[in-house]
TORKOL-4160 file (C-alpha; in steps of 0.2 Angstrom, whole numbers, padded with zeros to 4 digits, m for minus):
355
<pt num="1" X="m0044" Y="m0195" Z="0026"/>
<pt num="2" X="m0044" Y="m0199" Z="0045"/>
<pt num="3" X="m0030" Y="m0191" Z="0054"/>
<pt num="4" X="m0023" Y="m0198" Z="0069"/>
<pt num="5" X="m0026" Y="m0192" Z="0088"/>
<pt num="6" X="m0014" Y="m0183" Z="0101"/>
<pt num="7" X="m0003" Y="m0198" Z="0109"/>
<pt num="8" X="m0007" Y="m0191" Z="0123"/>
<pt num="9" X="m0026" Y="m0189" Z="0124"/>
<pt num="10" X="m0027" Y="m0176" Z="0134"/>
<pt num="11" X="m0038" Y="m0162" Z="0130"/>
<pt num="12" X="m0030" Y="m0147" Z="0131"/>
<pt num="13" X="m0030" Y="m0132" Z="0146"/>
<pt num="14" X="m0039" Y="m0115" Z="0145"/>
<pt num="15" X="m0036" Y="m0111" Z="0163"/>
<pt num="16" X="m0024" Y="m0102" Z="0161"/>
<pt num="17" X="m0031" Y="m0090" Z="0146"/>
<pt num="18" X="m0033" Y="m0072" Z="0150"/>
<pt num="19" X="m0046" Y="m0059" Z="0144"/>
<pt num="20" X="m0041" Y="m0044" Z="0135"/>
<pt num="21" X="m0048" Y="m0026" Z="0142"/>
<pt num="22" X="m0057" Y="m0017" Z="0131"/>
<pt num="23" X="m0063" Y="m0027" Z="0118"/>
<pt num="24" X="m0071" Y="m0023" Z="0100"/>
<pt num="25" X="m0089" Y="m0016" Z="0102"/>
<pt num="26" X="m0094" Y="m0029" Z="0086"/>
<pt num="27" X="m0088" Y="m0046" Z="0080"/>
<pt num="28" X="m0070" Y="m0047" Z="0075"/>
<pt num="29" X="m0063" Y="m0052" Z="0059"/>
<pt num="30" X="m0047" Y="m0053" Z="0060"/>
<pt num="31" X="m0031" Y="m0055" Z="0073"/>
<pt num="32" X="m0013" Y="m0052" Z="0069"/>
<pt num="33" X="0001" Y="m0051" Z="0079"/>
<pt num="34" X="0020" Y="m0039" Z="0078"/>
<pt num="35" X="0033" Y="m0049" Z="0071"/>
<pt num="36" X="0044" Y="m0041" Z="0085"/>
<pt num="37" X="0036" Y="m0037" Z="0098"/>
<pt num="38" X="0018" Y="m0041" Z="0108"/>
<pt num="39" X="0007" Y="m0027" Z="0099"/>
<pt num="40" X="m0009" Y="m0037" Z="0094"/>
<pt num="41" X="m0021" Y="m0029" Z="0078"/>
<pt num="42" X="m0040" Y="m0033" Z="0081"/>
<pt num="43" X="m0050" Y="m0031" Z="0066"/>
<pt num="44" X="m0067" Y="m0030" Z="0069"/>
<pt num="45" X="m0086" Y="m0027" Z="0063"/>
<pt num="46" X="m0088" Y="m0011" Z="0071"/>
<pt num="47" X="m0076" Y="0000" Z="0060"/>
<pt num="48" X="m0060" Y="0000" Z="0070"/>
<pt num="49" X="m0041" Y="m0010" Z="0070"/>
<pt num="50" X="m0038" Y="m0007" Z="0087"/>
<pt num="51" X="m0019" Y="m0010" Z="0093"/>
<pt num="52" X="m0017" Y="m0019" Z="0109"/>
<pt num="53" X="0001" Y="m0017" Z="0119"/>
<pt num="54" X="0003" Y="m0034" Z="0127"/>
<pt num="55" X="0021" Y="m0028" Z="0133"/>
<pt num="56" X="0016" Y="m0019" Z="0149"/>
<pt num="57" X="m0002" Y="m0027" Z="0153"/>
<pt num="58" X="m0008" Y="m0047" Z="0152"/>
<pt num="59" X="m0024" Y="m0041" Z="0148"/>
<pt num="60" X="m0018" Y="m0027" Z="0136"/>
<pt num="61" X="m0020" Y="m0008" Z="0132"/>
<pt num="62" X="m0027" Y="0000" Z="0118"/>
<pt num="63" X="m0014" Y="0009" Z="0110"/>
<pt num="64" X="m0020" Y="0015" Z="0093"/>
<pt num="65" X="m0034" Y="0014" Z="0082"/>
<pt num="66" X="m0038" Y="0015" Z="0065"/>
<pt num="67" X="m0056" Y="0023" Z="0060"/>
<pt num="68" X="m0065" Y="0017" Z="0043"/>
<pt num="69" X="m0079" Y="0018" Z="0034"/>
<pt num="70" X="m0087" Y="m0002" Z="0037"/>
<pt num="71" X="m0083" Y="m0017" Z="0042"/>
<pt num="72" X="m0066" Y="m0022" Z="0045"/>
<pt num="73" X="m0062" Y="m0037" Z="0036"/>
<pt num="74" X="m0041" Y="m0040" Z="0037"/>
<pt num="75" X="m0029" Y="m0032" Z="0046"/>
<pt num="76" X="m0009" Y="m0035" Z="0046"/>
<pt num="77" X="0009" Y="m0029" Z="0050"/>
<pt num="78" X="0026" Y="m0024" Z="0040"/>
<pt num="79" X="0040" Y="m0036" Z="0042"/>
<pt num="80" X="0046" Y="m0023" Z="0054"/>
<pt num="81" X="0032" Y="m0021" Z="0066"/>
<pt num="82" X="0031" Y="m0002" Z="0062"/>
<pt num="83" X="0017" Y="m0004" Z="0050"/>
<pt num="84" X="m0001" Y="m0011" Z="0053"/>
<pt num="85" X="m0015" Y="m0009" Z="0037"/>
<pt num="86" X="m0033" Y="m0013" Z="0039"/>
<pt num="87" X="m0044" Y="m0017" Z="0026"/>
<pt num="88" X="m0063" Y="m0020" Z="0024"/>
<pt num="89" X="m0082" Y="m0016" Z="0017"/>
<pt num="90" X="m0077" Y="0003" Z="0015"/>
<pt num="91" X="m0067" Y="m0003" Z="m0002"/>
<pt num="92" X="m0052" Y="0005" Z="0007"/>
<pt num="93" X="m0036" Y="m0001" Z="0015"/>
<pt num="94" X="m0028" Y="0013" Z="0027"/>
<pt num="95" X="m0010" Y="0010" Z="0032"/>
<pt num="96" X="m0005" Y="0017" Z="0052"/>
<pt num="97" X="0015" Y="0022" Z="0053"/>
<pt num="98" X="0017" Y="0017" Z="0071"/>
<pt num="99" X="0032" Y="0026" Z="0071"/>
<pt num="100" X="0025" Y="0042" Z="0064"/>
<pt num="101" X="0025" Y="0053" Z="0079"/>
<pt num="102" X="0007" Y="0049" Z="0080"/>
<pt num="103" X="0002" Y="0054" Z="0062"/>
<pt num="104" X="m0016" Y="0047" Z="0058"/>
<pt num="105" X="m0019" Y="0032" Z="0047"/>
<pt num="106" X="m0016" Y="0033" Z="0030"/>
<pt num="107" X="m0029" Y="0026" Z="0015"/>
<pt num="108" X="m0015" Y="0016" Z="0004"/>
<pt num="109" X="m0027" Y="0006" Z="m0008"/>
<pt num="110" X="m0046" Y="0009" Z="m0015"/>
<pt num="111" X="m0058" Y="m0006" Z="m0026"/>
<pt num="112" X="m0074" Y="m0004" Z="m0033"/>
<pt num="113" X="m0081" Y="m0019" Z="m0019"/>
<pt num="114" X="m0077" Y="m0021" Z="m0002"/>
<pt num="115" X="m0058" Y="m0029" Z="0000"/>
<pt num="116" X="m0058" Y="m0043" Z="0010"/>
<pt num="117" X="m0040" Y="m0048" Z="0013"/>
<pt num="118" X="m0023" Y="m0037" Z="0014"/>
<pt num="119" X="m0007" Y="m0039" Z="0017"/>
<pt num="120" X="0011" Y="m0033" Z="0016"/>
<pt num="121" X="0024" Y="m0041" Z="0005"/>
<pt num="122" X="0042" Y="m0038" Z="m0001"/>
<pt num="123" X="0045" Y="m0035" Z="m0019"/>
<pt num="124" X="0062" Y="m0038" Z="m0029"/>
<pt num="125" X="0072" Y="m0020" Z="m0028"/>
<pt num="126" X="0057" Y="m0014" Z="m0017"/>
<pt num="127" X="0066" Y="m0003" Z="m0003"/>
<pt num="128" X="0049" Y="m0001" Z="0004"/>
<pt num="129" X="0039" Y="m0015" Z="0011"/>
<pt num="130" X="0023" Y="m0015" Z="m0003"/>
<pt num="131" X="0004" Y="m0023" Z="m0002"/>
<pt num="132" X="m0007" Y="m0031" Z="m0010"/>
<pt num="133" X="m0029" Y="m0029" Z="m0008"/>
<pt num="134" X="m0041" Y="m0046" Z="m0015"/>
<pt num="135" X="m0060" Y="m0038" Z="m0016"/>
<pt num="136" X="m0076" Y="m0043" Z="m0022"/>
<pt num="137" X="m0075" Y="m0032" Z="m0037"/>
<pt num="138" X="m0065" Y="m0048" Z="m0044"/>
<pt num="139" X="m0047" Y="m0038" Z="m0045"/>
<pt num="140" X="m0030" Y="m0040" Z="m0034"/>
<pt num="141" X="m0020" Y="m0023" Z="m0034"/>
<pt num="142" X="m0001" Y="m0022" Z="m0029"/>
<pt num="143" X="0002" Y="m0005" Z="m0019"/>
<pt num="144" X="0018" Y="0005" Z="m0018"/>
<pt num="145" X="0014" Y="0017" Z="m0002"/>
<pt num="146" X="0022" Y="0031" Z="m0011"/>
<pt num="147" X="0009" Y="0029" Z="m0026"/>
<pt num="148" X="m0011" Y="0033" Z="m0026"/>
<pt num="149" X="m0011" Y="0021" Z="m0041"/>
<pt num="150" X="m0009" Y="0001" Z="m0040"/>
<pt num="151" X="0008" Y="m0002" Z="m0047"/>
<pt num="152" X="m0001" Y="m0018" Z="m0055"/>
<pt num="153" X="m0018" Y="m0025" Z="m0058"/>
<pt num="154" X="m0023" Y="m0046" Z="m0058"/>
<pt num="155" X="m0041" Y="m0048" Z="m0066"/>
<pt num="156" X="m0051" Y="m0062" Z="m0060"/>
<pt num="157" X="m0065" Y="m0072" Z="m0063"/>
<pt num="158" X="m0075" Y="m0071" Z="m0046"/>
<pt num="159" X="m0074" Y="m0062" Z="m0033"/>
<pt num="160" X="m0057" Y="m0063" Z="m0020"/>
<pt num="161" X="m0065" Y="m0073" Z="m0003"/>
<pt num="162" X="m0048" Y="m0076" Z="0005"/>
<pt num="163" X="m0028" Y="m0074" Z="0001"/>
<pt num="164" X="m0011" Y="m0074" Z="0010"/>
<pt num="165" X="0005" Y="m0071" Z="0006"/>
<pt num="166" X="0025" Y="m0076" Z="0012"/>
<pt num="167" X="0041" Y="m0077" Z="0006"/>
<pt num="168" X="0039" Y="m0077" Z="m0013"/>
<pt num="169" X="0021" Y="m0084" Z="m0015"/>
<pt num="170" X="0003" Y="m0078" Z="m0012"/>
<pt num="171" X="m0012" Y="m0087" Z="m0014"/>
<pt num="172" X="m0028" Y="m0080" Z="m0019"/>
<pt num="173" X="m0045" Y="m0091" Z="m0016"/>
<pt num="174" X="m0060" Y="m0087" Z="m0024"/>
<pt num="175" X="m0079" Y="m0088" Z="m0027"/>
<pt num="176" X="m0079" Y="m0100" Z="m0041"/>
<pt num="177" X="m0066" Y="m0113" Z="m0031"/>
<pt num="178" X="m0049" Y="m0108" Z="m0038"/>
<pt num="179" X="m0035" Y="m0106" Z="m0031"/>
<pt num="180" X="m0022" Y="m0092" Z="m0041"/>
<pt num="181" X="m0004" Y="m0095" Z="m0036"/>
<pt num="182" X="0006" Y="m0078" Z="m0039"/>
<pt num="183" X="0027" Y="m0079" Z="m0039"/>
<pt num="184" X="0030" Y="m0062" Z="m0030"/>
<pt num="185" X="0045" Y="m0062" Z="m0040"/>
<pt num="186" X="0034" Y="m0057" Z="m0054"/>
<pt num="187" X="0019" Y="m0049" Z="m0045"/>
<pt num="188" X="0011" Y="m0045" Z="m0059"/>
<pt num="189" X="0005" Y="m0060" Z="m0066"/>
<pt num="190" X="m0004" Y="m0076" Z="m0061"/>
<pt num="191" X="0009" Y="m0092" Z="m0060"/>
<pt num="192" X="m0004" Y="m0105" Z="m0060"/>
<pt num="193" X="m0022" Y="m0109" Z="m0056"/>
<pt num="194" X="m0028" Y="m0124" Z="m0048"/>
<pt num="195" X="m0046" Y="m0129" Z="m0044"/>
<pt num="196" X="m0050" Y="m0131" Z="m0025"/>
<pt num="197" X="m0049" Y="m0150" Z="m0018"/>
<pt num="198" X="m0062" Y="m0144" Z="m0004"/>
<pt num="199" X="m0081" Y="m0147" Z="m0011"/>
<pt num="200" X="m0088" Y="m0131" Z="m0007"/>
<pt num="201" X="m0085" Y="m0111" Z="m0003"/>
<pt num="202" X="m0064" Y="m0110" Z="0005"/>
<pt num="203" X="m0066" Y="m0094" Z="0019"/>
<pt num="204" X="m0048" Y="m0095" Z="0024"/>
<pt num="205" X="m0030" Y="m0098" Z="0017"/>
<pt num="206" X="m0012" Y="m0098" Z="0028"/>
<pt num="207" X="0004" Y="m0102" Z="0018"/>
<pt num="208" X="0018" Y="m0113" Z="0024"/>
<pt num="209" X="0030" Y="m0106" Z="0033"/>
<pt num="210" X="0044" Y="m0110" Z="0020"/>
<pt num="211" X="0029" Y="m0103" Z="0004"/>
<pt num="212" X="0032" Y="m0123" Z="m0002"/>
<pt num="213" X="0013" Y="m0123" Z="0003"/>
<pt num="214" X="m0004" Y="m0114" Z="0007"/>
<pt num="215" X="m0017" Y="m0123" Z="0021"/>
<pt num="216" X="m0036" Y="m0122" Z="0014"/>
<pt num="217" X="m0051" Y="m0121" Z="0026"/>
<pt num="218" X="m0069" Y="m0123" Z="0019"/>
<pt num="219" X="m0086" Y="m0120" Z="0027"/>
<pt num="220" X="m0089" Y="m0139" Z="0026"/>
<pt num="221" X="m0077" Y="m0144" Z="0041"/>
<pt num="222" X="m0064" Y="m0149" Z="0029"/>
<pt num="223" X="m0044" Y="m0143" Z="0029"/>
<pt num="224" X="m0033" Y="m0147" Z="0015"/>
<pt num="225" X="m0014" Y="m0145" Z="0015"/>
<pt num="226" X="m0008" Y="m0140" Z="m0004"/>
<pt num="227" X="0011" Y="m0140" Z="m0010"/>
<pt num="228" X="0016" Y="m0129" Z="m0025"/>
<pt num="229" X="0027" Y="m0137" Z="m0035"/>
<pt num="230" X="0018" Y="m0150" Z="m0046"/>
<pt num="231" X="0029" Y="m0168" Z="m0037"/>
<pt num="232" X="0025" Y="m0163" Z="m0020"/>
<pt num="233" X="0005" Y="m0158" Z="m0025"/>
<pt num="234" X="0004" Y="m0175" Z="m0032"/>
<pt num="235" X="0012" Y="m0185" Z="m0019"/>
<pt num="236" X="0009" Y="m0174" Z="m0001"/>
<pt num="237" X="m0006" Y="m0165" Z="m0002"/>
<pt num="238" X="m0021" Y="m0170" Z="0007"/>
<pt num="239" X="m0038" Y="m0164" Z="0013"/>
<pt num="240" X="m0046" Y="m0169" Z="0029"/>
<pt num="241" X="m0063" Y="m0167" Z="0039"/>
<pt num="242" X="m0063" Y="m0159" Z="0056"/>
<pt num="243" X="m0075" Y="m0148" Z="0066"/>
<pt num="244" X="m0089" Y="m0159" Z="0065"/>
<pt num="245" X="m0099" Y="m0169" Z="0079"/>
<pt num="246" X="m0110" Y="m0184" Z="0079"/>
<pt num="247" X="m0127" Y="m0178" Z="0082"/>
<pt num="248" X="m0129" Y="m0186" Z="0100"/>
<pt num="249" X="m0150" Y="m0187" Z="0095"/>
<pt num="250" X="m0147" Y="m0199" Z="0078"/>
<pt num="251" X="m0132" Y="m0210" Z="0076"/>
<pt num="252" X="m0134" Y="m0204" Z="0055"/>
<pt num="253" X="m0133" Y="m0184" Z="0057"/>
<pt num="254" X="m0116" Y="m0176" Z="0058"/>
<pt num="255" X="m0115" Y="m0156" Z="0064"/>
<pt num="256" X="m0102" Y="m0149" Z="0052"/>
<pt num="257" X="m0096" Y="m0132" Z="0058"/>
<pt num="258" X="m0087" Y="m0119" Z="0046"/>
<pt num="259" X="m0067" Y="m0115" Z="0047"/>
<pt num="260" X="m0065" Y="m0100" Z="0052"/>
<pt num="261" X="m0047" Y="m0097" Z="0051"/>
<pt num="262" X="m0029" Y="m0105" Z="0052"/>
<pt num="263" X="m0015" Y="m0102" Z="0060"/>
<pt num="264" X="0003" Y="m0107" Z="0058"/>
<pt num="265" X="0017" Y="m0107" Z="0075"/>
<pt num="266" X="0030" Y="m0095" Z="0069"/>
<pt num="267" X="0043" Y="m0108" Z="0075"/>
<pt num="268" X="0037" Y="m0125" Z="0076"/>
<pt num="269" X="0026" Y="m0123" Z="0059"/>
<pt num="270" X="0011" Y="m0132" Z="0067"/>
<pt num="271" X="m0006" Y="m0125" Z="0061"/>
<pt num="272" X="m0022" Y="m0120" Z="0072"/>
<pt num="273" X="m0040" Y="m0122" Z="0066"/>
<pt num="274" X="m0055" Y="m0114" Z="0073"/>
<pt num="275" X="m0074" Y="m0114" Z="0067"/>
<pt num="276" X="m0091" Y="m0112" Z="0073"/>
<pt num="277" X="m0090" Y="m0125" Z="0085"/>
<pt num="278" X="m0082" Y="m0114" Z="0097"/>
<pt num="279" X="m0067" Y="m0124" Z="0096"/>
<pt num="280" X="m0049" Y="m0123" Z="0093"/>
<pt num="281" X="m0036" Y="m0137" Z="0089"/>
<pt num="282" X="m0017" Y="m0139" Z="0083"/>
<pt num="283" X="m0010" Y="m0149" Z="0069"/>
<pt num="284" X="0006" Y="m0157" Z="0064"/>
<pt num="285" X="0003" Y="m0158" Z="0045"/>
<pt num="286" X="0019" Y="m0168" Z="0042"/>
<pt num="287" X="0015" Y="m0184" Z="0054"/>
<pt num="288" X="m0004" Y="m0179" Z="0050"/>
<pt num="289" X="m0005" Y="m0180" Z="0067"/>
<pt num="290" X="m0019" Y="m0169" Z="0078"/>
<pt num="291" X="m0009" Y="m0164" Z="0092"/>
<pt num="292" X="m0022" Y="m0154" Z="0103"/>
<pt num="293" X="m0040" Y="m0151" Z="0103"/>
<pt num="294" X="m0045" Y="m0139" Z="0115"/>
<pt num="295" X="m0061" Y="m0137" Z="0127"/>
<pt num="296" X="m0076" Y="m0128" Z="0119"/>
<pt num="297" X="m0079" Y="m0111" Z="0121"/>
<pt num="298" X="m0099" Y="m0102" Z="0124"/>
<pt num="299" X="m0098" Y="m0098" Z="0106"/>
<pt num="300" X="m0089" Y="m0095" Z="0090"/>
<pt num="301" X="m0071" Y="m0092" Z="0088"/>
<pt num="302" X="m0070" Y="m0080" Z="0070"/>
<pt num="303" X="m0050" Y="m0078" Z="0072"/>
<pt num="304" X="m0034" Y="m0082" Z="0078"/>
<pt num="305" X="m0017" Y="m0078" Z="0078"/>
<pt num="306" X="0000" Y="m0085" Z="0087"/>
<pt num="307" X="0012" Y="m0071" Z="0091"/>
<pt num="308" X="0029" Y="m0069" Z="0086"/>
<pt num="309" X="0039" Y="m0081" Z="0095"/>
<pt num="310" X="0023" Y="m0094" Z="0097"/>
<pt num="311" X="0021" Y="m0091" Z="0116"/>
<pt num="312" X="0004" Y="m0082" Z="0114"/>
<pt num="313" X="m0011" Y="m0089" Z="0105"/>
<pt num="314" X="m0024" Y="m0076" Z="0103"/>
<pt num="315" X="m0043" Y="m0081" Z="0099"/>
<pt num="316" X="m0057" Y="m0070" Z="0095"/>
<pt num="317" X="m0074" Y="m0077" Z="0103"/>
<pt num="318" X="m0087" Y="m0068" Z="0093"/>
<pt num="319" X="m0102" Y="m0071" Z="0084"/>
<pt num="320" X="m0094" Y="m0076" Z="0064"/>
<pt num="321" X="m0112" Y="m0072" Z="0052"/>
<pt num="322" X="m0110" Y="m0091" Z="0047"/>
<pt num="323" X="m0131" Y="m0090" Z="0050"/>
<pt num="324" X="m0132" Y="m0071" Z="0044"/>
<pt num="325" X="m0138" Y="m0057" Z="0054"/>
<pt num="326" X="m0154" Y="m0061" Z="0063"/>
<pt num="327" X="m0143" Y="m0073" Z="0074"/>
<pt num="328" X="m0132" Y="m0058" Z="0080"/>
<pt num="329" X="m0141" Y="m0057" Z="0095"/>
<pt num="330" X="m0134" Y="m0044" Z="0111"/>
<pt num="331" X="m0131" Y="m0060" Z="0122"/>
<pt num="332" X="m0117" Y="m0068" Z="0113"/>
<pt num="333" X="m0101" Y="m0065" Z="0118"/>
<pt num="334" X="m0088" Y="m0054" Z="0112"/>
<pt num="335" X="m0071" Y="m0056" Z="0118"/>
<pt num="336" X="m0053" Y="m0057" Z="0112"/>
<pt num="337" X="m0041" Y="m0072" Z="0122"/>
<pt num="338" X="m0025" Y="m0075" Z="0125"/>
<pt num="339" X="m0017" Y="m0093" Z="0127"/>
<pt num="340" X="m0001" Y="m0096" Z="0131"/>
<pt num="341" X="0006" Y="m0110" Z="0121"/>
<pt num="342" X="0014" Y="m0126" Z="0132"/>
<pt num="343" X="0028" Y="m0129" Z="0122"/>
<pt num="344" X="0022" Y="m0149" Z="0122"/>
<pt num="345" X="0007" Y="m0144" Z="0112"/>
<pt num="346" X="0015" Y="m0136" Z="0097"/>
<pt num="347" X="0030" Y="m0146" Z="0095"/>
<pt num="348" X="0030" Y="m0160" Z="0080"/>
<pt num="349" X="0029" Y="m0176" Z="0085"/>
<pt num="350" X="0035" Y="m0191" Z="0079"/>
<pt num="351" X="0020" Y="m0204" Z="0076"/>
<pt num="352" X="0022" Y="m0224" Z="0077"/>
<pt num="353" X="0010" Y="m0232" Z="0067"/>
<pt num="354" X="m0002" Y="m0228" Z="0053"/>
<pt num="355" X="0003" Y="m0212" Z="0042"/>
């Protein structure tokens, strides 16, 4: 489906975006943002979650690090900002207690493969905020902190490629073109399965702010929005192409650029794209409305994340291995921005017209 433009037509600013200091020495994989306060975790290619303090600089001091093994591959924070875990080709995920008195990271989960998404999670009658790992050894493990040992185990058919959690659900996309819905209510079992709308390989998956919902994104410049509960699958969710361009050579080629990641505005519950295109854009997915789409950058944008209270869009511009590593070349940039969100760009519009 097509969806409609902004109202207002009007591209939107970059001026304004500032540079952090001291950026990763490799791509980055992965952005996430405090809850509480403006502490950003970069995730990135060249072993390290870094931790940004956004609180006293604009363009940021490096605070903390987490060392690993490999690659980076997801990185995210407790519910109360104390917390941030990192995850990646090292099979590991080690846990930083930022309110340690500077006790060194933590290894909190182990698989047989490289993990490629964590995050943290509340249990029923946890007093502890818990995680949960998706590798490529084909297995999602449910950690208590205080345990070695998973405290449950999900079996897959294919290896994990993205997943994402809130409130009481988490999603986990894989190889094959499933998408595993898990109640966290009952973590150790798999609610329902659904095969993927999108026609090829899903890199990234973001839940609704309220968990009715998960937002999928595909390498072939495709989006789809996916409800839950089995009325509002069959009568709201959609799928729609973007990040793609008319080739300006032939009138019959279309460049179709790979989502990198989404976003969802903490407040407003807008969602963010970005791909290979070097773009980034906003969505109102209820009016099915684009509300922004923003300059290209000189090169890819692998990440993004809005911070805790939606004024702040961070976005990674680093190379994104969609063409493999002979195109990792020492010329592209590597640099992590910070946008700060007009509040006209992210709020929900209502739309006269066609829906």
């Amino acid at each position: 489906m097509a969806f409609l433009s902004s109202p207002r037509h009007v591209p939107g600013d970059l001026s304004n975006d500032r540079q952090l200091d001291s950026p990763p020495d490799d791509s980055t994989s992965s952005l996430a943002w405090s809850p509480v306060e403006n502490y950003l975790a970069v995730g990135s290619w060249d072993c390290r979650v870094r931790i940004y303090d956004i609180t006293k600089s604009q363009t940021g001091v490096v605070a903390a690090a987490i060392e690993f093994g490999g690659p980076v591959l997801s990185c995210h924070w407790s519910g109360d900002g104390q917390k941030v875990v990192g995850a990646g080709a090292d099979k590991t995920a080690r846990m930083l207690d930022l309110g340690a008195n500077g006790a060194p990271a933590q290894q909190v989960a182990a698989h047989d493969a490289p993990i490629r998404s964590v995050r943290f999670f509340d249990a029923p009658n946890a007093n502890a905020p818990m995680v949960v790992t998706g590798s490529w050894d084909r297995t999602v493990k449910f950690w208590d902190l205080r345990s070695a040992t998973p405290a449950a185990q999900l079996a897959l058919p294919e290896r994990v490629y993205a997943l994402d959690a809130r409130n009481k659900l988490l999603v986990v996309v894989t190889a094959d073109r499933q998408n595993h819905l898990v109640n966290l209510e009952q973590w150790g079992t798999i609610w329902r399965t659904r095969q993927s709308p999108l026609n090829h390989q899903s890199r990234v998956v973001t839940c609704f702010l309220d968990g009715s919902g998960f937002a999928l994104g595909s390498i072939e410049g495709r989006v789809s929005f996916q409800y839950t509960s089995d009325q509002d699958h069959s009568n709201k969710s959609y799928s729609f192409k973007c990040h793609r361009q008319r080739d300006k050579t032939t009138d019959n080629l279309t460049n179709v650029w790979t989502i990198n990641d989404i976003s969802v505005h903490p407040i407003h519950g807008i969602f963010s794209t970005c791909g290979s295109d070097g773009t980034f854009q906003f969505w109102d997915k209820e009016t099915k409305c684009r509300l922004n789409l923003y300059p290209r950058v000189e090169g890819q944008i692998s990440a993004t994340a809005f911070n805790g209270n939606g004024s702040l869009f961070a976005y990674a511009v680093s190379y994104d291995w969609s063409k493999g590593y002979m195109f990792n070349t020492p010329d592209l940039p590597n640099k992590i921005m910070l946008h700060p969100v007009v509040e006209d760009d992210c709020k929900p519009r209502q739309i006269i017209g066609r829906r």
